[in-house]
N, C-alpha and C positions, 0 to 999 in steps of 0.2 A: 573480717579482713578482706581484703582485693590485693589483688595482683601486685599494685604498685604500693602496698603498705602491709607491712614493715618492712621501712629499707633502710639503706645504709649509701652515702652518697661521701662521695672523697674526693678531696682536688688536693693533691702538695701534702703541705700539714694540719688541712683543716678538713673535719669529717664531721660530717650529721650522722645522727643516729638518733631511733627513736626516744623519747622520754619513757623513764621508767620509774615506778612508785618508789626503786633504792636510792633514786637520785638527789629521794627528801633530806637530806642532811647536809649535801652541799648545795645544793639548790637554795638552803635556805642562809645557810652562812654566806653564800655570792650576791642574794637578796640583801639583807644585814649589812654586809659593808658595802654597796653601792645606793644604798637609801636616798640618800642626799644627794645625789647624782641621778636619779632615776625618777625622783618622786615629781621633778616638770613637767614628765610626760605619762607618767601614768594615769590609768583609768581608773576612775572614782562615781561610787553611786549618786545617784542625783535627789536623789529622795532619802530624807532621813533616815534612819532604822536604828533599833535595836540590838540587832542582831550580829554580831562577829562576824568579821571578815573570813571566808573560807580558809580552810587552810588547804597546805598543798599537799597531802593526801587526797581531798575532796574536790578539788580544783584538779587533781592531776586524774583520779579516777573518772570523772567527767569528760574531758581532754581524750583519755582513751577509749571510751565507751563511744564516743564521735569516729574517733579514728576507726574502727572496728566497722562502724556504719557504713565507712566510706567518706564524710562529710567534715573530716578537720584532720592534719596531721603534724605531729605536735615531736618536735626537732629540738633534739640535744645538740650545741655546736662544741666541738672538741678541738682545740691546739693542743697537738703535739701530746694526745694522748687526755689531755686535762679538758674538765668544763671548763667553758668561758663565756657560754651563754643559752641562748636560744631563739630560735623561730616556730611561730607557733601560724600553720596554715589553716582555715577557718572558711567557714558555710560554702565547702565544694557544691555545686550545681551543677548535674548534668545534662541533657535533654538538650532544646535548644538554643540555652545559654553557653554552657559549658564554662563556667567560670567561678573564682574564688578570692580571695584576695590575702594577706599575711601580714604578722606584723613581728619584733626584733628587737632582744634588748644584747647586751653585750656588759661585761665586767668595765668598768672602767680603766684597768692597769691594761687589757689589751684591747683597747679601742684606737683608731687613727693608723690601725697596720693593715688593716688591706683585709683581716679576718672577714669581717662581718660582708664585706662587697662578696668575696670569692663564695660565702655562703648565702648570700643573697641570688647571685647568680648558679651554682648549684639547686638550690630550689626551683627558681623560674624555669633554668633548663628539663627540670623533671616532670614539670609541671605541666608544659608546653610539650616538650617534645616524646613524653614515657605515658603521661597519664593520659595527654591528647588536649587538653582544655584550648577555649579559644580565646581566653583573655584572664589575664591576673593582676590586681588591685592592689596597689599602695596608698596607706593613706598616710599622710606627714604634716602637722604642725609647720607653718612656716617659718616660725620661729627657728625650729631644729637646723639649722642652716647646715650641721656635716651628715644629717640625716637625709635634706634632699639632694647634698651635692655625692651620696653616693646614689640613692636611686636613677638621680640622673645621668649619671656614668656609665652607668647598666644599658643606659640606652632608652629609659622606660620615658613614655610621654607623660608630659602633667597637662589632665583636661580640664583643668579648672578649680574653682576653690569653691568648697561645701563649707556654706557658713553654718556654726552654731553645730558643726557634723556630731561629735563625741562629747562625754562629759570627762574632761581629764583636769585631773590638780585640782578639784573641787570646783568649776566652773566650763560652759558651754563654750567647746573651742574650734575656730576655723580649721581645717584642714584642705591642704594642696591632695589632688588626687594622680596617684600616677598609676598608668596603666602601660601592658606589654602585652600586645597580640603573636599568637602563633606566627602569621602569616610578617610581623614586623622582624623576625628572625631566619637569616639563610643559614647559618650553623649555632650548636649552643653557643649561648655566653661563656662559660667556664674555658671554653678554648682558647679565648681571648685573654683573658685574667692571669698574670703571674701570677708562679709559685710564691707565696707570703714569706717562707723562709729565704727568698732571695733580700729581703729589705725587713724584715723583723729580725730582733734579738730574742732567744730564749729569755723567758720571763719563771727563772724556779723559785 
């Protein structure tokens, strides 16, 4: 464990908190009915195999053994008390890089409300301004068009497009790369960002 893991980060109605191995049952029903909504952009092995896809025990125990390292920290997103999704931060580097990059799915019933920005921004803030890093990495399908028009909201710059970057949906895909330096921030982001329950509906 370090300093700055395990935490607990809040704006309004939306709070991060760490993943935990109880989370397998709804983690897995949130997966299940967002399949067909999700499966565009996920990640897929490139090389055939045999072998079964991990489950999320095995996947989630991995995830924590990282965090524990120091080098990945792996974010429950919560409305209003409920999962509704996650952000999973990934290959921290310190020294003289100091940087990491993350990536974010969301339920589809509470997507387009402002959730996933305000916890996109809580991260970067902790990330830059708690943990110290000097630079943090987004990478986005161009495709994703409400995926890059919230990065780019945030303020984050896109340096360019990594062709052939990930293998996602079963084939080699361009990604836009967006990036946020410490020094491109005079206050955190989260300061800026309404409350989400000013313009979402309770969704029970």
């Amino acid at each position: 464990m370090t300093k700055h893991w395990p935490v607990v980060l809040k704006h309004g109605d939306v709070t991060l908190r760490p993943l935990r191995m109880r989370d397998g049952r709804v983690w897995q029903k949130l997966r299940l009915e967002n399949q067909d909504w999700l499966v565009e952009w996920e990640a897929t092995a490139p090389l055939p195999s045999t072998d079964p896809p991990p489950t999320f025990q095995q996947s989630t125990r991995l995830l924590l053994k990282d965090a524990r390292r120091g080098s990945a920290m792996p974010f429950v997103i919560e409305y209003r008390g409920r999962f509704v999704g996650q952000i999973n931060v990934s290959d921290i580097v310190y020294g003289s890089l100091r940087a990491c990059h993350f990536g974010y799915w969301i339920d589809k019933k509470f997507a387009n409300r402002g959730i996933m920005t305000t916890a996109a921004a809580l991260v970067t803030d902790h990330l830059l301004f708690n943990v110290n890093l000097h630079r943090v990495e987004v990478a986005i399908r161009p495709e994703n068009v409400p995926s890059n028009r919230l990065i780019s909201k945030l303020g984050f710059t896109c340096e360019g497009v990594r062709p052939a970057f990930l293998h996602i949906n079963h084939a080699w895909r361009d990604h836009n790369i967006y990036v946020m330096r410490r020094e491109d921030l005079l206050t955190p982001l989260s300061r800026s960002i309404p409350d989400v329950s000013q313009f979402s509906q309770r969704h029970d």
